[in-house]
N, C-alpha and C positions, 0 to 999 in steps of 0.2 A: 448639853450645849457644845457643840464644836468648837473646836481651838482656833484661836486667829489670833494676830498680831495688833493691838490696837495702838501701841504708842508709836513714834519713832525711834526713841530708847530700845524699845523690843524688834523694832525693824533694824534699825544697827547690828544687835547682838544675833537676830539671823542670819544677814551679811557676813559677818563675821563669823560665825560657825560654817557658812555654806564655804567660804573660800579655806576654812581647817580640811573642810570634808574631800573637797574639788582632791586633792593631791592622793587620798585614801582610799579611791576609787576610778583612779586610771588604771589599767595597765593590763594584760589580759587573765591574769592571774586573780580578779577579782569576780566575784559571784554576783549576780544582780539580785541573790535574796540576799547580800551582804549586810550584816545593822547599818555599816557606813551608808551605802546605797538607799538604801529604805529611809532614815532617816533626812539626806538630802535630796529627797525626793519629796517627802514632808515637808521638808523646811519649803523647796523650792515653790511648793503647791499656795506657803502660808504667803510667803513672799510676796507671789503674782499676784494673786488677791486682794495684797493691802497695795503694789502699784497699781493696782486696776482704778482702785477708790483713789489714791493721794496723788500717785504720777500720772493721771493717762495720756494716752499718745493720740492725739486727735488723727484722722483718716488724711492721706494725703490728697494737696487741693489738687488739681490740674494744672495750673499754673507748676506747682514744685516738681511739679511729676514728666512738666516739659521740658525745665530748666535742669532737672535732673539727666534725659535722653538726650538734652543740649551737651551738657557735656561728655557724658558720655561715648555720645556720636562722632560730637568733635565739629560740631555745626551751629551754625549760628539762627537767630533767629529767622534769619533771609533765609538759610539753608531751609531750615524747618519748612519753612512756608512754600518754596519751591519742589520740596520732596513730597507736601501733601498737596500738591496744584492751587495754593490758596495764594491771595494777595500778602505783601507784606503787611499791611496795615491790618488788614485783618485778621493776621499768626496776633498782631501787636496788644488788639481788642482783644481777645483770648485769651493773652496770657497776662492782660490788665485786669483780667473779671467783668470786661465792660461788653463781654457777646461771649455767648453759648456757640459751640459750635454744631454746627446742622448733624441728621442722622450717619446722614452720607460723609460727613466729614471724620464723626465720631466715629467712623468703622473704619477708616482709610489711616486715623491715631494708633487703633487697635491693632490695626495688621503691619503698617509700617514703621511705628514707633513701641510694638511692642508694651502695649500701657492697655492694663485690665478694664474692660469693658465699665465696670463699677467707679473707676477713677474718671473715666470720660465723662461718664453721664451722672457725676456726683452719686452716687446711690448707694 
């Protein structure tokens, strides 16, 4: 049976061992067949695993992923809408979830705002 973390007691004391290990394993003078290294490498593995199951991190929507390049950019939602040749009302619908935007639009996102093709088109 493979090792894993099933409590959160045991996911604690992983955390807590990875951040002993973090400091014993910087610096160039360390081996990456090191025990330190290999075992937080282990630990990191049990880690991800048991946040995959108890934390996950859902996919970002389009909307967050607008409001993210919003700031970013330094542009507001008029700005947005003016840079992808769209009406404002309809940047507005977009980033309310209340309209999909078109192919031609979703590849004008991609290239202009830099947002993966999978976040555009939910996928």
């Amino acid at each position: 049976m493979a090792a894993q973390i099933r409590t959160e007691k045991e996911y604690e004391a992983a955390m807590a061992r990875i951040e002993e290990l973090l400091p014993l394993t910087w610096g160039e003078g360390v081996p990456e067949d090191s025990p330190e290294n290999i075992e937080l490498a282990l630990l990191g593995d049990l880690v991800a695993d048991y946040e995959d199951v108890h934390y996950p991190i859902s996919a970002p929507t389009l909307a967050d992923t607008l409001k993210l390049r919003m700031y970013e950019m330094g542009l507001s939602q008029k700005g947005v809408a003016e840079l992808l040749g769209i009406s404002a009302p309809r940047m507005s619908e977009i980033m309310h979830g209340k309209a999909e935007p078109s192919l031609a639009l979703a590849r004008q996102m991609c290239i202009k705002l830099n947002i993966a093709p999978s976040v555009v088109l939910g996928v």
